[in-house]
MDTraj code that builds the backbone (N, CA, C; nanometers):
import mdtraj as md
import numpy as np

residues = "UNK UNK UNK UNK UNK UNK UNK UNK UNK UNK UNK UNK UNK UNK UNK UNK UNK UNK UNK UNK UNK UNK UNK UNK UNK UNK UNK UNK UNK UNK UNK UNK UNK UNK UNK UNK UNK UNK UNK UNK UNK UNK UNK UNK UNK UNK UNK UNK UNK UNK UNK UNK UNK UNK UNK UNK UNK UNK UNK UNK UNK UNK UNK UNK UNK UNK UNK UNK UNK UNK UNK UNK UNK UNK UNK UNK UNK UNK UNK UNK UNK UNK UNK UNK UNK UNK UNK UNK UNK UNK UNK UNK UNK UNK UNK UNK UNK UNK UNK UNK UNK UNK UNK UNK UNK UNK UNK UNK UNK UNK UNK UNK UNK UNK UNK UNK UNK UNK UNK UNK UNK UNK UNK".split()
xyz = np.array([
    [-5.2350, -23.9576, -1.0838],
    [-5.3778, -23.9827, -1.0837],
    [-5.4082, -24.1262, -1.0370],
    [-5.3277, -24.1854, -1.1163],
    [-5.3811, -24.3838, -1.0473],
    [-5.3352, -24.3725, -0.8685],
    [-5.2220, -24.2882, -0.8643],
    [-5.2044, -24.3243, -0.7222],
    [-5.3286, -24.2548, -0.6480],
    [-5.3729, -24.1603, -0.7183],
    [-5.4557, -24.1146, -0.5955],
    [-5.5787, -24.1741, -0.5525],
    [-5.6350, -24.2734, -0.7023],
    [-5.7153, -24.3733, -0.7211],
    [-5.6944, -24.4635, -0.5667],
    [-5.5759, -24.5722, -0.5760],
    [-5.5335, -24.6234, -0.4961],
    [-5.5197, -24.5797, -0.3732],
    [-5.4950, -24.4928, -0.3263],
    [-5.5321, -24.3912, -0.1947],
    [-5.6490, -24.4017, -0.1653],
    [-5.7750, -24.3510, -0.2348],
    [-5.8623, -24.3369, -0.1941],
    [-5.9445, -24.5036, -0.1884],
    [-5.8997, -24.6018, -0.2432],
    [-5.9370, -24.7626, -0.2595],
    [-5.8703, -24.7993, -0.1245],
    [-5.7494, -24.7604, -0.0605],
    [-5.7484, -24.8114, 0.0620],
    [-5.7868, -24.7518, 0.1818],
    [-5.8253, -24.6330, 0.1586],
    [-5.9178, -24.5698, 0.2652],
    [-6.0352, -24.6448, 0.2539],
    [-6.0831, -24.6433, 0.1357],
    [-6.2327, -24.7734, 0.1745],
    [-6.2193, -24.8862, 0.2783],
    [-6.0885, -24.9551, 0.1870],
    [-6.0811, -25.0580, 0.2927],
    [-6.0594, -25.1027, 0.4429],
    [-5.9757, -24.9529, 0.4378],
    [-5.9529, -24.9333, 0.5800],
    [-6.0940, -24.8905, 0.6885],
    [-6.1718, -24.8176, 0.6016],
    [-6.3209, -24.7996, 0.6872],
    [-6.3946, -24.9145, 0.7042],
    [-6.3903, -25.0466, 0.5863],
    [-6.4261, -25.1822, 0.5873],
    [-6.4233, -25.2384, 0.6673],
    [-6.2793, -25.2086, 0.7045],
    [-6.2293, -25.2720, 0.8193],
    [-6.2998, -25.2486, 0.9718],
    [-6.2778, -25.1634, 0.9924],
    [-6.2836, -25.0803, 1.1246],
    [-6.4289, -25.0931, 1.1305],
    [-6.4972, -25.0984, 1.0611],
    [-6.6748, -25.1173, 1.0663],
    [-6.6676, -25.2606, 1.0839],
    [-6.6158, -25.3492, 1.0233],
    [-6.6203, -25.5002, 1.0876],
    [-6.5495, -25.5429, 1.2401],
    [-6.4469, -25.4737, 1.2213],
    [-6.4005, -25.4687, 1.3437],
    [-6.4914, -25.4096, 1.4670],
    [-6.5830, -25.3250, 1.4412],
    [-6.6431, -25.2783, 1.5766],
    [-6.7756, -25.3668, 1.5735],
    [-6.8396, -25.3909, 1.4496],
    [-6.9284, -25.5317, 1.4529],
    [-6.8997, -25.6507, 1.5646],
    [-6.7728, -25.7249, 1.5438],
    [-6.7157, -25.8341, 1.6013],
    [-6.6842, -25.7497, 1.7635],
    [-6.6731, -25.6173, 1.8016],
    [-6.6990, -25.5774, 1.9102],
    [-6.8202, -25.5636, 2.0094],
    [-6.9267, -25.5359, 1.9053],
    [-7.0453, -25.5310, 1.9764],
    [-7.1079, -25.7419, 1.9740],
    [-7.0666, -25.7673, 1.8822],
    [-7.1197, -25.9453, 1.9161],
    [-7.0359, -25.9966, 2.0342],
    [-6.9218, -25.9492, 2.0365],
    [-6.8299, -26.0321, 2.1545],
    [-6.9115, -25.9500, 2.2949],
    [-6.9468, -25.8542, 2.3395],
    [-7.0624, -25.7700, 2.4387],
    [-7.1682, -25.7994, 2.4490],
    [-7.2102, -25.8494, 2.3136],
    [-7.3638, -25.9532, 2.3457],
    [-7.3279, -26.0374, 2.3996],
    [-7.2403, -26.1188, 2.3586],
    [-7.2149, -26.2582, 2.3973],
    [-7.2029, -26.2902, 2.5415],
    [-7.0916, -26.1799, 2.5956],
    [-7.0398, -26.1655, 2.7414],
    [-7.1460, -26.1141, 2.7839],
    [-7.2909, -26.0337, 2.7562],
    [-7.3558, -26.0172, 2.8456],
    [-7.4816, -26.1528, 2.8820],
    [-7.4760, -26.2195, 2.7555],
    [-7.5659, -26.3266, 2.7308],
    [-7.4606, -26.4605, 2.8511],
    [-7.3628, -26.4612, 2.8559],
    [-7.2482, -26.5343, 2.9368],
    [-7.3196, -26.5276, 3.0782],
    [-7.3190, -26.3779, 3.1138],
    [-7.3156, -26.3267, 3.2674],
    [-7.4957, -26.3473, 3.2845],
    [-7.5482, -26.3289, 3.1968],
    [-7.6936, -26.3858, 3.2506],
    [-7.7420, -26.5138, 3.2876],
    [-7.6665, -26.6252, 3.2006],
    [-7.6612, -26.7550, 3.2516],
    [-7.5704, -26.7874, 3.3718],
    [-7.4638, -26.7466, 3.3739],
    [-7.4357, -26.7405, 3.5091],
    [-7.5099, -26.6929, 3.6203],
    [-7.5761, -26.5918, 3.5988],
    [-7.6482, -26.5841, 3.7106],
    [-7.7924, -26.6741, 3.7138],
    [-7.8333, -26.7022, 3.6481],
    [-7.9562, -26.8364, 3.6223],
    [-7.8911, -26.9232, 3.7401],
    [-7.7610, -27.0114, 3.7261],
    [-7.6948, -27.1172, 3.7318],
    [-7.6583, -27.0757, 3.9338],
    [-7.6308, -26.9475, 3.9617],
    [-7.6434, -26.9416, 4.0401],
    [-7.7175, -26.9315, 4.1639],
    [-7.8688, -26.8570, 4.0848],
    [-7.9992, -26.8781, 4.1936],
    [-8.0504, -27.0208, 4.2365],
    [-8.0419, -27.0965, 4.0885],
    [-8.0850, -27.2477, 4.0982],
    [-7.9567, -27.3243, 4.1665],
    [-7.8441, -27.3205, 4.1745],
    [-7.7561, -27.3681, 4.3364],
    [-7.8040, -27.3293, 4.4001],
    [-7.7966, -27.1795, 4.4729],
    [-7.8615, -27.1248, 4.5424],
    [-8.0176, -27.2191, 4.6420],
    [-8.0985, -27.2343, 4.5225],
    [-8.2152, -27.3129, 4.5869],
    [-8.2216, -27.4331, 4.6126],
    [-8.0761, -27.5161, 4.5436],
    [-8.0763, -27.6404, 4.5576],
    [-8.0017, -27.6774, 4.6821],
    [-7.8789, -27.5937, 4.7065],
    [-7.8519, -27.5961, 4.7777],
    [-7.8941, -27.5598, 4.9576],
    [-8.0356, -27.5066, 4.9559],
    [-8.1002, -27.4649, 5.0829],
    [-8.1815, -27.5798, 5.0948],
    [-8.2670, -27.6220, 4.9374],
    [-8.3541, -27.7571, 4.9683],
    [-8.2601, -27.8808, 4.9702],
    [-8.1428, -27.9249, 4.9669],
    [-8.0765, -28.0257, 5.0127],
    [-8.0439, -28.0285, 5.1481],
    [-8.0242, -27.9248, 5.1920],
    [-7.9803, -27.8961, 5.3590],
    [-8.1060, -27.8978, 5.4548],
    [-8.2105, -27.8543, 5.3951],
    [-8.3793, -27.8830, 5.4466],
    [-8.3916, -28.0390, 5.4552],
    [-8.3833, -28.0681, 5.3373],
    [-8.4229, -28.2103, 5.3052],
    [-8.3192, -28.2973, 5.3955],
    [-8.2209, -28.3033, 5.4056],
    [-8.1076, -28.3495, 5.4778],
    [-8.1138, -28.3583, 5.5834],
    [-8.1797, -28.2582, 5.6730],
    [-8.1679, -28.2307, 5.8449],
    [-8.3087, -28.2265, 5.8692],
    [-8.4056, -28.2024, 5.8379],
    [-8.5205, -28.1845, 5.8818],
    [-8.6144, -28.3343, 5.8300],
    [-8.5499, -28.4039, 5.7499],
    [-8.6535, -28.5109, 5.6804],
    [-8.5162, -28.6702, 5.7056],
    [-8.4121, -28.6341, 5.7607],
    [-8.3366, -28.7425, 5.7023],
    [-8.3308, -28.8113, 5.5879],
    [-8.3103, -28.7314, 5.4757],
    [-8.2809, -28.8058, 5.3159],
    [-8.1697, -28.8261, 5.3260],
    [-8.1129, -28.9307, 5.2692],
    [-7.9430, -28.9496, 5.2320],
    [-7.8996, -28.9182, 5.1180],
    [-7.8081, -28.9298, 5.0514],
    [-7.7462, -28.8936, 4.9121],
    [-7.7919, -29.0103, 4.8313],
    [-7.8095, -29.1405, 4.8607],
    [-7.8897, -29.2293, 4.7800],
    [-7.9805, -29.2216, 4.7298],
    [-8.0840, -29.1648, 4.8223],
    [-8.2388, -29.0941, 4.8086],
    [-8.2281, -29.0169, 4.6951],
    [-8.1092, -28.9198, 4.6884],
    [-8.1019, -28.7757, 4.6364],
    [-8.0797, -28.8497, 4.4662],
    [-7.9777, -28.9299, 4.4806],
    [-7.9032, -28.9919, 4.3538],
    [-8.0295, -29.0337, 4.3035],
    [-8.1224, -29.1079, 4.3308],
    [-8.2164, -29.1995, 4.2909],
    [-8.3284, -29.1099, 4.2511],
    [-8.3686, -29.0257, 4.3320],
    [-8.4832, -28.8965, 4.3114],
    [-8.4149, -28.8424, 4.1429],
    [-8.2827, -28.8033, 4.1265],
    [-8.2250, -28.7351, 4.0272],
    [-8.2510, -28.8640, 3.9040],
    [-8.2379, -28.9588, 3.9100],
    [-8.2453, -29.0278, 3.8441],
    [-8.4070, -29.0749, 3.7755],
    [-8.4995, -29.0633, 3.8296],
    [-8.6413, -29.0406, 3.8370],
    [-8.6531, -28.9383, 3.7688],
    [-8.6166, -28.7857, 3.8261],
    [-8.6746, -28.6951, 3.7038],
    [-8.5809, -28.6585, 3.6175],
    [-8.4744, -28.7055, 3.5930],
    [-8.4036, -28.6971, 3.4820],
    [-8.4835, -28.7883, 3.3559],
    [-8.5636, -28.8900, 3.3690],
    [-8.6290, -28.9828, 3.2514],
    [-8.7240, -28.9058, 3.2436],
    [-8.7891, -28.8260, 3.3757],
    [-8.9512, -28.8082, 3.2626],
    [-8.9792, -28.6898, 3.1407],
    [-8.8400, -28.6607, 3.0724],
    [-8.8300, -28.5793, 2.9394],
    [-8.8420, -28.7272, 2.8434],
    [-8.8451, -28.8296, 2.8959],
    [-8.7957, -28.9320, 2.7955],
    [-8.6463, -28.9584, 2.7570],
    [-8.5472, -28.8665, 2.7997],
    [-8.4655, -28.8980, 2.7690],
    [-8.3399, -28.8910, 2.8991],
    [-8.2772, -29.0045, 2.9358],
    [-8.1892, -29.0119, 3.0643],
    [-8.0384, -28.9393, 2.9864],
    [-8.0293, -28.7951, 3.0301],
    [-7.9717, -28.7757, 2.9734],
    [-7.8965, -28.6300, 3.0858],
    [-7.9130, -28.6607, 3.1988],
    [-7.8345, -28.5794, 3.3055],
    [-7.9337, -28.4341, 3.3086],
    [-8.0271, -28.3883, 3.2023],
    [-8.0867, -28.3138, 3.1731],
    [-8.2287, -28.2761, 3.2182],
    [-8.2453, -28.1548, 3.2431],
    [-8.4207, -28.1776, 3.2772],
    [-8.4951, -28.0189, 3.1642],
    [-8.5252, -28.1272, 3.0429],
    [-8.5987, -28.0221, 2.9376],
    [-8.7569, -27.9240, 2.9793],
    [-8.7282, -27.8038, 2.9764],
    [-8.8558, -27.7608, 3.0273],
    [-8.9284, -27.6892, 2.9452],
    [-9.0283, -27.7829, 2.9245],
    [-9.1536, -27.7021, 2.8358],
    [-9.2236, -27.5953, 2.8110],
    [-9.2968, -27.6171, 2.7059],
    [-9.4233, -27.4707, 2.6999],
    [-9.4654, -27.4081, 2.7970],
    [-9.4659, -27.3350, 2.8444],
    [-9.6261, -27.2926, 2.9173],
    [-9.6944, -27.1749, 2.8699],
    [-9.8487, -27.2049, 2.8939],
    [-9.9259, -27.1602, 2.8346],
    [-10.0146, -27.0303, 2.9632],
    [-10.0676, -26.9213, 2.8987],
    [-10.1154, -26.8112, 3.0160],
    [-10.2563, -26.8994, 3.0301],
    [-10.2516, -26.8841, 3.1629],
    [-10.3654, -26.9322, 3.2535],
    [-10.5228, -26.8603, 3.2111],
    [-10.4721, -26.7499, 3.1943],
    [-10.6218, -26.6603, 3.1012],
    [-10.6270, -26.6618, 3.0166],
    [-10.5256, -26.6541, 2.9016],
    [-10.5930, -26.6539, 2.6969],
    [-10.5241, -26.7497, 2.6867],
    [-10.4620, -26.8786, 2.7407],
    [-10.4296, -26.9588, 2.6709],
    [-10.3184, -26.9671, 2.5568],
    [-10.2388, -26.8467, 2.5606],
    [-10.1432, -26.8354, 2.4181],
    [-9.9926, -26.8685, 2.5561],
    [-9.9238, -26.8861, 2.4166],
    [-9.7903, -26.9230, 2.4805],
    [-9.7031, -26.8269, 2.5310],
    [-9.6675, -26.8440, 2.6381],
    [-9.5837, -26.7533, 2.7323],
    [-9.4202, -26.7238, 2.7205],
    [-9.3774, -26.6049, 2.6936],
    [-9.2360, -26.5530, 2.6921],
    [-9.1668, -26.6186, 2.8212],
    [-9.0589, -26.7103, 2.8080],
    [-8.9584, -26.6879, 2.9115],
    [-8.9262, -26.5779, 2.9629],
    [-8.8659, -26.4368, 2.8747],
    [-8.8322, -26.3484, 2.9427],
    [-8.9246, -26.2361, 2.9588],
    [-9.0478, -26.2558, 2.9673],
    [-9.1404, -26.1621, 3.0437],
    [-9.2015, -26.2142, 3.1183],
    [-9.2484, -26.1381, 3.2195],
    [-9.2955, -26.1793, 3.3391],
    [-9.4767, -26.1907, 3.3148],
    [-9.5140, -26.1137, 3.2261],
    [-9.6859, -26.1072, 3.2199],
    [-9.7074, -26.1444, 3.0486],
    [-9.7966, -26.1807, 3.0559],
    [-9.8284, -26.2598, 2.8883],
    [-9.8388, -26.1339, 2.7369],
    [-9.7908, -26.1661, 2.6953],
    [-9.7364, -26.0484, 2.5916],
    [-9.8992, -26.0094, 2.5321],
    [-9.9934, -26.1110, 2.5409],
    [-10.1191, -26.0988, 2.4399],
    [-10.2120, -26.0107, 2.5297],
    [-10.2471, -26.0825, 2.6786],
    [-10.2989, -26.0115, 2.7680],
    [-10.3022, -25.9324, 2.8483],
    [-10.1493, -25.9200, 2.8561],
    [-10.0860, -25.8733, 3.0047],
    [-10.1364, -25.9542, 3.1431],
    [-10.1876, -26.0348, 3.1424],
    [-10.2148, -26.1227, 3.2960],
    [-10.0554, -26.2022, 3.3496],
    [-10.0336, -26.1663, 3.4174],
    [-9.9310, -26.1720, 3.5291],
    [-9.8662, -26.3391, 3.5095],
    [-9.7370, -26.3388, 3.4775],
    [-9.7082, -26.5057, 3.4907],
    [-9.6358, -26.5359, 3.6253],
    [-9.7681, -26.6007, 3.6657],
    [-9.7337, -26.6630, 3.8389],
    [-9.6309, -26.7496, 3.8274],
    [-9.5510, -26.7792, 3.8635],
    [-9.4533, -26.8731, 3.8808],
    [-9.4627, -26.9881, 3.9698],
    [-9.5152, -27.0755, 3.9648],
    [-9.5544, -27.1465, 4.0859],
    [-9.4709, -27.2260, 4.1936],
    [-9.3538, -27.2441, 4.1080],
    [-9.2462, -27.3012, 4.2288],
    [-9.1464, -27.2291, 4.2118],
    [-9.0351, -27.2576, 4.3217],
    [-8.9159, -27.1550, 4.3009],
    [-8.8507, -27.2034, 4.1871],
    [-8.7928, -27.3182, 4.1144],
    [-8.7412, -27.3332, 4.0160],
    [-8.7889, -27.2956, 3.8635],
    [-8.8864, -27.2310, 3.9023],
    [-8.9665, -27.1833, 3.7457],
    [-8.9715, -27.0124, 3.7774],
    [-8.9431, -26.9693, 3.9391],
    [-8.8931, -26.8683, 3.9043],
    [-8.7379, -26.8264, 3.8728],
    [-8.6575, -26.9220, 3.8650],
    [-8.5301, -26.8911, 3.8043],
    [-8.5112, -26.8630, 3.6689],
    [-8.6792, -26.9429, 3.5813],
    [-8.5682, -26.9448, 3.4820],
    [-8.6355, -26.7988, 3.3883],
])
top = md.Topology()
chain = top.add_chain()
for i, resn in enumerate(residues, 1):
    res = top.add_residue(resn, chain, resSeq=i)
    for name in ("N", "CA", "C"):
        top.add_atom(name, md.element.get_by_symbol(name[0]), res)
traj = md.Trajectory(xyz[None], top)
């Protein structure tokens, strides 16, 4: 009788298991899909930097000094020189409430979030 007790106490544990175990499966699949979405962020914005440096380069004669010094300019106006460029709120152009990064039209109104430059449509 106790053994069968014990039998059936490590079948629990063993289902314990295997339910945590497929937990830590589905977070490691979020994670890797949350991975592959920033990668692709990281790649449209090369992508654009890399076409407006080659614009800017041949069609305007900027040098890499220009470029260094420009980077250095809007890297401070977060306040903080910190290689970084922090990007703020924005607010819908029609009700005024604050706008989802990951939707494209305002969750309150539905009015359309225009994107106005290409780097704000990356993100």
């Amino acid at each position: 009788m106790l053994n069968a007790f014990f039998r059936v106490a490590e079948m629990q544990r063993n289902k314990q298991e295997e339910l945590a175990a497929e937990r830590s499966g589905r977070t490691a699949l979020d994670a890797k899909r949350g991975l592959r979405h920033l990668q692709d962020r990281v790649d449209r914005l090369t992508l654009v930097n890399m076409a407006m440096w080659s614009l800017l380069k041949d069609k305007m004669g900027v040098t890499e000094e220009d470029l260094i010094s420009r980077m250095v300019e809007i890297d401070i106006t977060d306040g903080r020189a910190d290689g970084k460029v922090t990007v703020g709120v924005r607010k819908c152009g029609k009700c005024g409430r604050t706008l989802s990064r990951r939707h494209r039209k305002c969750l309150y109104c539905g009015a359309a979030d225009l994107r106005a430059t290409a780097f704000e449509a990356t993100l």
